[in-house]
VOBA-1610 file (N, C-alpha, C; in pm, whole numbers, padded with zeros to 5 digits, always signed):
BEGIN
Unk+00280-00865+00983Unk+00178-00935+01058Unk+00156-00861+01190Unk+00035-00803+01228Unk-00036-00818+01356Unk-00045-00878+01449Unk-00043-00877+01598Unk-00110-00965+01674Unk-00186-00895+01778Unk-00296-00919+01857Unk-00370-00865+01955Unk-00277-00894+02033Unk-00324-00782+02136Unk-00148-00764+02219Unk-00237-00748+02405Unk-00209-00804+02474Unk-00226-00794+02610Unk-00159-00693+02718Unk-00178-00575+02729Unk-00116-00465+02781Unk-00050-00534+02959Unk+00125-00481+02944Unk+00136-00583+03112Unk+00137-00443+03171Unk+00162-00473+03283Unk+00265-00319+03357Unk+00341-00390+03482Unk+00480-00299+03468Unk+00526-00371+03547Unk+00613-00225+03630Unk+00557-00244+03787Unk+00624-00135+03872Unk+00534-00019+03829Unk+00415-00053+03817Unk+00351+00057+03759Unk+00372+00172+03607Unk+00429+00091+03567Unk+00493+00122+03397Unk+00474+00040+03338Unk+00406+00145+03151Unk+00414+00038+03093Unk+00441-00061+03032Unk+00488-00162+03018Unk+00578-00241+02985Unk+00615-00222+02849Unk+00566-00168+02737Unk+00548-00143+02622Unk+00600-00009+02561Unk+00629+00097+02682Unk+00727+00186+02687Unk+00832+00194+02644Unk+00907+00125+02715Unk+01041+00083+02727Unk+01126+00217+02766Unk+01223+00248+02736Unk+01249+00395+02750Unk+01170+00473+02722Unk+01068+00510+02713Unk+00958+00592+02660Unk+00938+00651+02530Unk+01040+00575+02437Unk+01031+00536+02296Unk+00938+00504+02275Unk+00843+00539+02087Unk+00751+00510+02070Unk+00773+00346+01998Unk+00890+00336+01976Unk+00903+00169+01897Unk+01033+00073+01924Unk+01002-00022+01931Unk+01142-00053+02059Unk+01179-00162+01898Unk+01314-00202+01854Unk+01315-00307+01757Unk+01407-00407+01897Unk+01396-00519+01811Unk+01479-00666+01857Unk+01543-00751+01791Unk+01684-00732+01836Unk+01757-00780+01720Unk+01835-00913+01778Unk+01885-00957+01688Unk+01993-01092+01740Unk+02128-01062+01806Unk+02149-01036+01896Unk+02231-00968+01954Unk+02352-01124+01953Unk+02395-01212+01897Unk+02480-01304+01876Unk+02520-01286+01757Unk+02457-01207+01659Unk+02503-01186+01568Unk+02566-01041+01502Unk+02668-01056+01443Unk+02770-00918+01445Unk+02713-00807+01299Unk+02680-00882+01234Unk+02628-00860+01092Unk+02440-00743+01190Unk+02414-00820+01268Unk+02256-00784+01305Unk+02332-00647+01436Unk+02429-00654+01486Unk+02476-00609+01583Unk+02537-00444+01484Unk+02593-00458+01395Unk+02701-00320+01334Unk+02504-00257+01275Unk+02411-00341+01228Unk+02280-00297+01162Unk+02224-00208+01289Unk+02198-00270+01387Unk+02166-00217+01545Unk+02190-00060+01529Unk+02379-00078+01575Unk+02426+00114+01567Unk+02400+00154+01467Unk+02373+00101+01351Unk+02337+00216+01245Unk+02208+00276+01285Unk+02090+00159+01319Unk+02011+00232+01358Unk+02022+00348+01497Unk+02046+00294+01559Unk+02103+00425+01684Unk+02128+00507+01619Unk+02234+00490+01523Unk+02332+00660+01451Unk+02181+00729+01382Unk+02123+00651+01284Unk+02046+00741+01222Unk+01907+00777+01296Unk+01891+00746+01427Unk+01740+00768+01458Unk+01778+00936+01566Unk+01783+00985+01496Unk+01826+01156+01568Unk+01701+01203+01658Unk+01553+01153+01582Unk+01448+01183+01681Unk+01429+01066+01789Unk+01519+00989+01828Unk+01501+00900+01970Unk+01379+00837+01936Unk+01340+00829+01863Unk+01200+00733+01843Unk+01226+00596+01858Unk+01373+00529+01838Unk+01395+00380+01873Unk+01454+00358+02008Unk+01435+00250+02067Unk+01459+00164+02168Unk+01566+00044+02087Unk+01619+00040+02067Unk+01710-00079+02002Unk+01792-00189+02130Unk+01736-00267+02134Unk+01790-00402+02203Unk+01836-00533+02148Unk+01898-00577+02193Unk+01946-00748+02162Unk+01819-00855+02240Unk+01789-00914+02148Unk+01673-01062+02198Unk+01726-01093+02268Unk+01836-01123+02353Unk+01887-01200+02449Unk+01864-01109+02580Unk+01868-00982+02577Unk+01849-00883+02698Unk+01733-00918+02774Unk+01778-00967+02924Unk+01669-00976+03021Unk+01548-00919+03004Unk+01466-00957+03020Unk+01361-00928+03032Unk+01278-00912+02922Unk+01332-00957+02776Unk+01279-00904+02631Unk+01109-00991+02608Unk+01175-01081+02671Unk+01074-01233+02584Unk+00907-01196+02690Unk+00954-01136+02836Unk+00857-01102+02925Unk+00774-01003+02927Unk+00834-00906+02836Unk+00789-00808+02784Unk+00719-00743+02664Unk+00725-00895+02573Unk+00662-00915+02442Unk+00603-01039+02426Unk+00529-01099+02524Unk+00474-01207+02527Unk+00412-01228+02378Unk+00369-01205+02348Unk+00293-01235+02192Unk+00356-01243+02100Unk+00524-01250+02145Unk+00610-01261+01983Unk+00653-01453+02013Unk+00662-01540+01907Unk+00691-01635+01971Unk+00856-01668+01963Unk+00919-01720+02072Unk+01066-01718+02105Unk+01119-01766+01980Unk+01084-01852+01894Unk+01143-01899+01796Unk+01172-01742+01681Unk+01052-01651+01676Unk+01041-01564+01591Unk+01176-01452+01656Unk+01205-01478+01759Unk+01328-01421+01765Unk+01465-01411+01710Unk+01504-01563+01650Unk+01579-01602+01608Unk+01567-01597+01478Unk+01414-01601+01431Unk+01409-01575+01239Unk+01426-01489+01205Unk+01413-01334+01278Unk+01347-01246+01242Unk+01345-01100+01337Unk+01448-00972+01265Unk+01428-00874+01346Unk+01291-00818+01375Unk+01254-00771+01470Unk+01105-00744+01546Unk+01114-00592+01557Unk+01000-00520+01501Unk+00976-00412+01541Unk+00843-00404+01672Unk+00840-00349+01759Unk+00693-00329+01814Unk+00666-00157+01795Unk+00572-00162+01749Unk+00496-00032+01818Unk+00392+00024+01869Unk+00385+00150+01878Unk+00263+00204+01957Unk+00142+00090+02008Unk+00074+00094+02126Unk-00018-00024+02118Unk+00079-00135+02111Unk+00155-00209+02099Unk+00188-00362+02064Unk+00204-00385+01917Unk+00163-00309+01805Unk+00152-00343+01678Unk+00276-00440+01637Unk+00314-00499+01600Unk+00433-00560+01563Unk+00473-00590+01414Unk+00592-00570+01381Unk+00665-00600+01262Unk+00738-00734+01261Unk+00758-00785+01158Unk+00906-00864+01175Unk+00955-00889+01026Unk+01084-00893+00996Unk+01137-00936+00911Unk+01144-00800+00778Unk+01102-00846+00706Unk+01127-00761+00597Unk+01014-00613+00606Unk+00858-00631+00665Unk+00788-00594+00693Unk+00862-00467+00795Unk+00912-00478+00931Unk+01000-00410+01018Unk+01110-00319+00917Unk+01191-00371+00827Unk+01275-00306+00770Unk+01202-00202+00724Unk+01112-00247+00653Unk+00982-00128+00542Unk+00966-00050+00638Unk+00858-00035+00776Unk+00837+00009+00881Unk+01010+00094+00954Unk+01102+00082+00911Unk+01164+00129+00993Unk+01192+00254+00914Unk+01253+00207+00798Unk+01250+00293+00682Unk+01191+00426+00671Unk+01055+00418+00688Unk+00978+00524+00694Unk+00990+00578+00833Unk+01059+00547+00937Unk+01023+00580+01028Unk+01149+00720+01103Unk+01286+00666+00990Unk+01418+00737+01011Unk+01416+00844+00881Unk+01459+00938+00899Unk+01490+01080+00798Unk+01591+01042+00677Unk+01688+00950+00688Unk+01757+00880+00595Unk+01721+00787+00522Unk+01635+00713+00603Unk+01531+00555+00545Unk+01424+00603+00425Unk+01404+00723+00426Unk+01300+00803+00363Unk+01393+00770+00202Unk+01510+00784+00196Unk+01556+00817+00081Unk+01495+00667-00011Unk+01531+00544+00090Unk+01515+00448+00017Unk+01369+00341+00037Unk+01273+00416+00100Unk+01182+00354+00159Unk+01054+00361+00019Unk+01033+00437-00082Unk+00986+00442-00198Unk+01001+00301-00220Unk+01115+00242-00279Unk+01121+00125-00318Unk+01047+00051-00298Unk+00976+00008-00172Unk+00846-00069-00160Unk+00702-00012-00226Unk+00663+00047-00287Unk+00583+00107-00359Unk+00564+00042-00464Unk+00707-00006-00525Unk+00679-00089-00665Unk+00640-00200-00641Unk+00527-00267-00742Unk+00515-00376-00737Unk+00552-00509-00720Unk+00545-00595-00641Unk+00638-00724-00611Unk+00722-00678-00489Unk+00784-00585-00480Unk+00917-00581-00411Unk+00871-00583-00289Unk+00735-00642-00228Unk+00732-00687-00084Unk+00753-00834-00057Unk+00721-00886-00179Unk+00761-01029-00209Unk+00889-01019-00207Unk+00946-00967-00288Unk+01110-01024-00347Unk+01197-00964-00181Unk+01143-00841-00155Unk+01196-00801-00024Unk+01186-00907+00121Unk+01109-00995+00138Unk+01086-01094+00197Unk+01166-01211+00198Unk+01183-01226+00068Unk+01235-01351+00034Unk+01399-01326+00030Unk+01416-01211-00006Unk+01581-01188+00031Unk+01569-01183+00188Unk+01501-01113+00274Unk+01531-01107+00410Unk+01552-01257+00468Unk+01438-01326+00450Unk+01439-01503+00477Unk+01577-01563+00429Unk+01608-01571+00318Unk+01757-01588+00268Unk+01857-01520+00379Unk+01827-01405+00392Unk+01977-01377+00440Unk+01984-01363+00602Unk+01828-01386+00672Unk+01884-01444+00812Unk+01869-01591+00857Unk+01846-01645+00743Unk+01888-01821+00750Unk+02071-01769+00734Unk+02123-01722+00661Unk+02255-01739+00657Unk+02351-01619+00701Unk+02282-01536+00826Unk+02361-01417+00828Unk+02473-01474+00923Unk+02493-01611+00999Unk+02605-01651+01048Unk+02706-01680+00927Unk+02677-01664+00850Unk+02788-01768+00772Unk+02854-01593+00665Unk+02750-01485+00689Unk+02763-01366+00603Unk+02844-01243+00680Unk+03009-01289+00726Unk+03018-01179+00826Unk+03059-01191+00975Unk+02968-01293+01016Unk+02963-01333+01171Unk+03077-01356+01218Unk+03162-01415+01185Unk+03298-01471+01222Unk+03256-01651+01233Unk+03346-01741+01277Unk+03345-01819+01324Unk+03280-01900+01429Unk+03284-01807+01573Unk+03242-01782+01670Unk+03051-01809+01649Unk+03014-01771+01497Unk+02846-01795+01505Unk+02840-01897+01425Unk+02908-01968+01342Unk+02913-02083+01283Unk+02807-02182+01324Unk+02833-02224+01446Unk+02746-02330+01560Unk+02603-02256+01529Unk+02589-02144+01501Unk+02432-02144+01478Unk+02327-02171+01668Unk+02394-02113+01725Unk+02307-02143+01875Unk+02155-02155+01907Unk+02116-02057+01807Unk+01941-02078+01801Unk+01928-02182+01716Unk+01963-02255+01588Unk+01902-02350+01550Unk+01946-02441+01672Unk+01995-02448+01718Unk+02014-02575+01867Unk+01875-02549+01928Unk+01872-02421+01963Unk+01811-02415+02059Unk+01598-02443+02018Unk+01625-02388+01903Unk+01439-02421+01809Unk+01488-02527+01747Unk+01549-02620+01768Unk+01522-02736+01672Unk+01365-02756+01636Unk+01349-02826+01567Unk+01225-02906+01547Unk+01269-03032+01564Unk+01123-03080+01661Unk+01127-03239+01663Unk+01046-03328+01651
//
């Protein structure tokens, strides 16, 4: 998914920069399973093309106004160039192509369905990546506290 994106600047930079990476991702930084995924990406992005942060890092939510806070907690976030934005299974595809290693397995979306079925496993497994890994310590689930619905 897309969204029209409102260019900020802040200190005379643009906010959308970030390190002057062309694609910054956002990950759940409470979670250890989303946290060991993080350095892999670091390890494999050799051309510095990622910005990799934790959703909780100051200043994230101010700097991506158009993602909504709840979508933080569902869903790893790619942004790029312009504001374009990824999330979820969509971001994985997008990242894929975007690393020299990801290439090996990034075909796979080509076949038919497997943006569906790729979706629907991603949804599955960050409804339960506390319970897949996390330790104990993420059990409590802190973002469903925090997005309840009411």
């Amino acid at each position: 998914m897309t969204v029209p994106v409102v260019r900020f600047t802040i200190a005379g930079q643009d906010a959308l920069r970030g390190l002057g990476r062309a694609y910054t991702v956002v990950y759940d930084g409470n979670c250890r399973v989303c946290t060991r995924l993080a350095g892999v990406l670091r390890k494999w992005d050799k051309r510095e093309a990622l910005e990799v942060v934790p959703s909780q890092a100051p200043g994230v939510t101010a700097r991506f106004p158009w993602i909504p806070l709840r979508a933080y907690a569902d869903a790893l976030q790619l942004v790029g160039p312009g504001g374009q934005t990824w999330q979820g299974a969509a971001a994985i595809e997008q990242l894929l192509d975007l690393l020299p290693k990801g290439k090996l397995v990034s075909w796979i979306f080509k076949i038919p369905f497997v943006h569906t079925i790729a979706d629907k496993f991603y949804r599955w497994f960050a409804r339960n990546r506390y319970r897949l890994g996390c330790g104990e310590h993420c059990q409590s689930r802190p973002l469903d506290v925090a997005f309840r619905d009411n």
